[in-house]
C-alpha positions in Angstrom: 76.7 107.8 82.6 76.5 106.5 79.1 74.6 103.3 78.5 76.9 100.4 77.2 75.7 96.7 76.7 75.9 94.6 79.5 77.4 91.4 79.3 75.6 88.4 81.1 76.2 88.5 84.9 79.1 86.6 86.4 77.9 83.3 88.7 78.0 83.9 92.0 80.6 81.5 93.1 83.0 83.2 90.3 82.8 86.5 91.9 83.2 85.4 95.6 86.5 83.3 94.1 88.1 86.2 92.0 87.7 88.9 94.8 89.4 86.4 97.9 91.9 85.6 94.9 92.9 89.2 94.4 93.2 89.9 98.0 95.5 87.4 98.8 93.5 86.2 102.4 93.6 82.0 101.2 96.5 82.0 99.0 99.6 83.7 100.4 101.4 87.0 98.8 104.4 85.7 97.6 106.6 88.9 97.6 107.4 91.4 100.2 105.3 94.0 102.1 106.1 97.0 99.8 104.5 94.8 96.8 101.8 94.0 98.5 100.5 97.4 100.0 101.1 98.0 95.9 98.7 95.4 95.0 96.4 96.3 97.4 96.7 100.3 96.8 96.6 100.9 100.6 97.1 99.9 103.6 94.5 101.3 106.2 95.9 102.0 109.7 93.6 102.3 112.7 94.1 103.6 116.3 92.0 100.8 118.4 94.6 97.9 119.3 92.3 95.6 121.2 94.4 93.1 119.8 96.4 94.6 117.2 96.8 97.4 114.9 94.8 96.9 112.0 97.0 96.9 109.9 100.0 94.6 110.8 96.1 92.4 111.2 95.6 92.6 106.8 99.5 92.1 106.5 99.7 89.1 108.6 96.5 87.2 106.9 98.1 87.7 103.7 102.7 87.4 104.5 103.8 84.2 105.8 105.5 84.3 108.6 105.0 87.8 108.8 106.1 90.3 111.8 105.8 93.8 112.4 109.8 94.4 112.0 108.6 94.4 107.9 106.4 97.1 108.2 108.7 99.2 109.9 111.7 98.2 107.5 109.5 98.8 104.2 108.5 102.5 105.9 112.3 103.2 106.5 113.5 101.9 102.8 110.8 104.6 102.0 109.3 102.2 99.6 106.1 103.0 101.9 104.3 106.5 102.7 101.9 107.4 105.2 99.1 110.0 103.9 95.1 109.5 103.4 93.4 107.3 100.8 90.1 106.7 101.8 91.2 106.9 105.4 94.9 107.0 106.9 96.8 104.7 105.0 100.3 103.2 104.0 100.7 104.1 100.1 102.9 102.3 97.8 106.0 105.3 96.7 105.3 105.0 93.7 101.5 106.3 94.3 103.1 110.0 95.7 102.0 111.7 92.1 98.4 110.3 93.0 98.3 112.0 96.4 99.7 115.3 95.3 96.0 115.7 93.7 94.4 115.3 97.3 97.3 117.7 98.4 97.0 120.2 95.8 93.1 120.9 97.0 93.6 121.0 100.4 96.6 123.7 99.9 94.3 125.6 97.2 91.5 125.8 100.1 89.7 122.3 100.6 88.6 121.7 104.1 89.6 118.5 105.6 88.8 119.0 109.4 89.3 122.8 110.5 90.4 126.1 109.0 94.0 126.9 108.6 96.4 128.9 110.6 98.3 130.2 108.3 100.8 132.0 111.0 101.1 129.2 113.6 101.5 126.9 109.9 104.6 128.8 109.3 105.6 128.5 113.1 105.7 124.8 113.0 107.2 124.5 109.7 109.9 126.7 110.2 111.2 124.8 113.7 110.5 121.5 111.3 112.9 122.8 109.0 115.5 124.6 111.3 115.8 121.4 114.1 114.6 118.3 111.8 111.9 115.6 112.8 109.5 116.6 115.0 106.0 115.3 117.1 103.2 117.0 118.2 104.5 116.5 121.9 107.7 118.6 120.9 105.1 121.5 120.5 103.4 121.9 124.1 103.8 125.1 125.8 104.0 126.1 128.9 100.4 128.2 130.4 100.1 131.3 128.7 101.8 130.7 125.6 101.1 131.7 122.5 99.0 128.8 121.0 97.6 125.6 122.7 99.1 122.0 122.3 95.4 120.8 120.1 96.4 124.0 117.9 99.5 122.9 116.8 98.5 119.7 116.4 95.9 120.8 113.9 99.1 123.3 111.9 101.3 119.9 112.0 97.9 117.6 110.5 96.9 120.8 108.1 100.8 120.6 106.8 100.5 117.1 106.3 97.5 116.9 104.1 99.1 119.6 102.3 102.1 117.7 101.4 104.3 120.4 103.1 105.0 118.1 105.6 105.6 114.1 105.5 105.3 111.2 108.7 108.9 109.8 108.9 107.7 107.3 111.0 105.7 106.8 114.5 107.1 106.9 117.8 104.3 104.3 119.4 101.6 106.0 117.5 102.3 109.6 117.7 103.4 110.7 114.2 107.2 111.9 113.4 106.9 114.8 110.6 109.5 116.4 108.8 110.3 117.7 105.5 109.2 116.1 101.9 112.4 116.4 100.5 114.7 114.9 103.0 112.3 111.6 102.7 111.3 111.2 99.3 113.6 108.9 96.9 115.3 110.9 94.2 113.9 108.7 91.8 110.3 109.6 93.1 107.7 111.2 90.7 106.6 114.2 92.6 104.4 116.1 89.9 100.7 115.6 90.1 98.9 112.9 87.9 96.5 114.6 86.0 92.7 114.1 87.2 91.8 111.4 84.3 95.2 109.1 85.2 94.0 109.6 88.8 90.3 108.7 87.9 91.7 105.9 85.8 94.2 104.5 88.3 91.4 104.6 91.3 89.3 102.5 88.9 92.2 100.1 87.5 93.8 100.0 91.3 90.4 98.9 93.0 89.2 96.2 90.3 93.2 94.7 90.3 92.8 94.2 94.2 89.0 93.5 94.4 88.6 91.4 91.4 84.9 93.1 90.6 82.9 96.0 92.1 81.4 99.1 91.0 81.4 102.6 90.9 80.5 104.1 94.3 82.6 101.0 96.2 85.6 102.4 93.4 84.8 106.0 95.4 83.7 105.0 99.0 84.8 107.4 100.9 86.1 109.7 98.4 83.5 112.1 98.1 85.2 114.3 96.0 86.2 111.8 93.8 82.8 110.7 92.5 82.7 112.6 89.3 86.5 111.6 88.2 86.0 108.2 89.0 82.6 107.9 87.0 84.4 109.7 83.9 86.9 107.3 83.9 84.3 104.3 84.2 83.0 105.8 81.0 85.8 105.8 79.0 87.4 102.4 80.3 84.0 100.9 78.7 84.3 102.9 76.0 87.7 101.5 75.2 86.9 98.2 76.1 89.7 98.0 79.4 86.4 97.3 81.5 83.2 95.4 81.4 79.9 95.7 82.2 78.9 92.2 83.9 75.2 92.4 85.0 75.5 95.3 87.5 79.3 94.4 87.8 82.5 96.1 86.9 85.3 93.9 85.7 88.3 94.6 83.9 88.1 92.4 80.2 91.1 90.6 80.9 89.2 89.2 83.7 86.3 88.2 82.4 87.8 84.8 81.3 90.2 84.0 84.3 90.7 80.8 85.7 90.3 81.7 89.3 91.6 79.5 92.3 89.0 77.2 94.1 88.9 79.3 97.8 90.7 76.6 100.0 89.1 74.7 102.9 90.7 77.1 105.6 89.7 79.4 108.5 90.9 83.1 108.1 90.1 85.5 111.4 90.1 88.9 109.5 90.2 92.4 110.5 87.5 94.9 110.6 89.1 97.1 108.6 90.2 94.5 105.5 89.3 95.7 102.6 87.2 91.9 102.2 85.0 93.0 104.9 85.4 97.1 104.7 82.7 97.8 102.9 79.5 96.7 104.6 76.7 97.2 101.1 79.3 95.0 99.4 80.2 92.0 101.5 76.3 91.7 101.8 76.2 91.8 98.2 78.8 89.3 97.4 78.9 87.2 100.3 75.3 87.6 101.9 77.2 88.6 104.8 75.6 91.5 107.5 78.7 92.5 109.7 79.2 95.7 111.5 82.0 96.6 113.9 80.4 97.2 116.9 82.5 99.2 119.3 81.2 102.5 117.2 77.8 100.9 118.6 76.6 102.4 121.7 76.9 98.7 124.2 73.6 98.3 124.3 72.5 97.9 120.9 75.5 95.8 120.1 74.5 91.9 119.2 77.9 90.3 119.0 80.9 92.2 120.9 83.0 95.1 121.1 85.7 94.0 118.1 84.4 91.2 116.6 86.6 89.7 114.2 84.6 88.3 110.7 85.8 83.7 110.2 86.1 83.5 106.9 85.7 79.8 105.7 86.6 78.8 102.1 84.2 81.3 100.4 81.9 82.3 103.1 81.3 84.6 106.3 80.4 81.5 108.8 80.3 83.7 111.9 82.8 86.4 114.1 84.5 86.0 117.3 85.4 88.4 120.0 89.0 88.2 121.1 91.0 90.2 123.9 94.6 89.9 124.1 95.6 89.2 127.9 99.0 90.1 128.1 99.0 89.5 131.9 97.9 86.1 131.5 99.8 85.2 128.3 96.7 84.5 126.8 94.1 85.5 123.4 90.9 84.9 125.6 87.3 84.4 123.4 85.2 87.2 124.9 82.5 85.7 122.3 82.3 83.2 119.5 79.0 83.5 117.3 78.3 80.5 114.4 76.2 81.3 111.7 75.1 78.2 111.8 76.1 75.0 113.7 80.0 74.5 112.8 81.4 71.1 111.0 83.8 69.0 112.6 86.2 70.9 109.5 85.2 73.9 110.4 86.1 73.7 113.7 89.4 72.1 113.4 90.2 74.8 111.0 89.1 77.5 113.7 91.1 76.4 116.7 94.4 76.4 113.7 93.5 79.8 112.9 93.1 81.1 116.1 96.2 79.3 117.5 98.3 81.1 114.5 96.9 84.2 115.7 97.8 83.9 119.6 101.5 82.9 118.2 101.6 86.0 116.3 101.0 88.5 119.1 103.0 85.9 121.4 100.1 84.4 123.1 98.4 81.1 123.7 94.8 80.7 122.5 92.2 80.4 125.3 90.7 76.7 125.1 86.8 77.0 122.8 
């Protein structure tokens, strides 16, 4: 990359401020869930629900008085899309022309997961397009049919990545696909973005949400992005849009911000927020070592299976291992780990927090 002149590096206790300000976890979003998920660029969803799904988790820290009715409602205004950003993901609409790239290379012959079908492809597509929304329980067979149920799962996925088919919506969690054009608005951009406004949106997308970061956190994940995403890091110095802080990435009209003073509150976030995602990061801005554990084989695990990160003002002071007892009515504390020896504040702030939480997912919180 180009050398540019760095301007001094931002204090610490700016940098922590301006990141928890752009993701919305102390001061509430003050729209709805469709501007938000825009805001944020995505919306990662996750399969473990030891307590909920991850992402009605990010929503709720950030929507007052939020429920999972929104999600759903946002999804079925199609002001939402389900496809992949740096994992699955709810995309903003309006982001479509910025997936058709990650489309567009998987139809032209980029592996995601397994080789293509093409005949069984063409099977599934046309009974998609002949009877209308289907699942990938719609497609099991009998013994001694022609292709397996995990086969036709993999044509439905393959489909999808292409942008041949779409997710209407889930049934549970088992994906309903059908046809692009009987679920995109008319109003919707469907040509491609070119690969510089793609390269320039990642980088413009990531700093609006994150407040500062740099280039491989812009690309995590995105392996195939790396190139576009440094090019367009070039030129957004080059025209002055970004900054070079120290080892920091800011965009300019940033650099100067008055930033809110991170309030005296407790926040239980998910593992998969996009404060806490990226694990080289939130050690480097927060001094914070967190790892989700229930990818950890149990006996190398320190804390618990899904701890949950306690965010307090502007600091990481611990996580807590929670497990929804429906039975019993009950959010029970498996574990509860303090960085250091809590403050009467602290603690008050904690046993709010985790009381909110229990209400959301119609519990009571288990007594510390």
């Amino acid at each position: 990359m180009k050398a540019y002149t760095k301007a001094k590096p931002l204090p610490a206790d700016f940098i922590r401020a301006l990141a928890l300000s752009r993701q919305r976890v102390q001061y509430p979003w003050e729209g709805d869930v469709a501007g938000l998920v825009a805001h944020l660029g995505a919306l990662q969803l996750d399969a473990i629900q030891v307590i909920t799904r991850a992402h009605h988790h990010q929503l709720f820290t950030r929507l007052p008085r939020y429920r999972e009715s929104r999600l759903v409602e946002a999804e079925q205004a199609r002001q939402l899309f389900e496809y992949w950003s740096h994992a699955a993901a709810y995309l903003p609409m309006s982001h479509y022309r910025f997936a058709r790239i990650r489309m567009d290379r998987i139809r032209e012959g980029q592996k995601h997961w397994f080789h293509k079908n093409d005949r069984l492809c063409r099977f599934v597509l046309d009974r998609i397009r002949a009877e209308g929304p289907l699942t990938a329980s719609d497609f099991v067979r009998a013994k001694g049919g022609w292709w397996s149920w995990s086969d036709e799962k993999k044509a439905l996925e393959q489909l999808f990545h292409e942008g041949e088919l779409m997710v209407s919506h889930r049934d549970g969690f088992q994906k309903v696909f059908d046809l692009p054009e009987r679920l995109l608005p008319s109003d919707v951009v469907t040509a491609a973005a070119s690969e510089k406004e793609y390269g320039e949106q990642l980088v413009r997308g990531f700093l609006r949400a994150q407040g500062v970061g740099r280039a491989e956190e812009i690309h995590y994940l995105r392996r195939e992005d790396r190139a576009l995403v440094r090019c367009a890091v070039e030129a957004m110095l080059g025209s002055g849009e970004l900054v070079a802080a120290g080892d920091e990435l800011i965009l300019a009209s940033d650099r100067e911000v008055d930033v809110p003073t991170p309030r005296r509150m407790v926040r239980l976030l998910s593992p998969f927020d996009p404060v806490v995602l990226q694990r080289k990061r939130l050690k480097r801005l927060f001094g914070f070592d967190y790892q989700l554990e229930c990818y950890v084989p149990e006996a190398k695990r320190r804390y618990g299976y899904f701890c949950l990160p306690i965010l307090y003002r502007d600091r990481f002071v611990g996580v807590v291992d929670l497990k929804a007892d429906r039975a019993a009515g009950l959010l029970r504390i498996k574990s509860l780990h303090w960085r250091a020896p809590p403050t009467s504040g602290l603690e008050t702030g904690f046993n709010k927090a985790l009381g909110d939480f229990a209400r959301f997912h119609g519990l009571l919180a288990e007594a510390v």
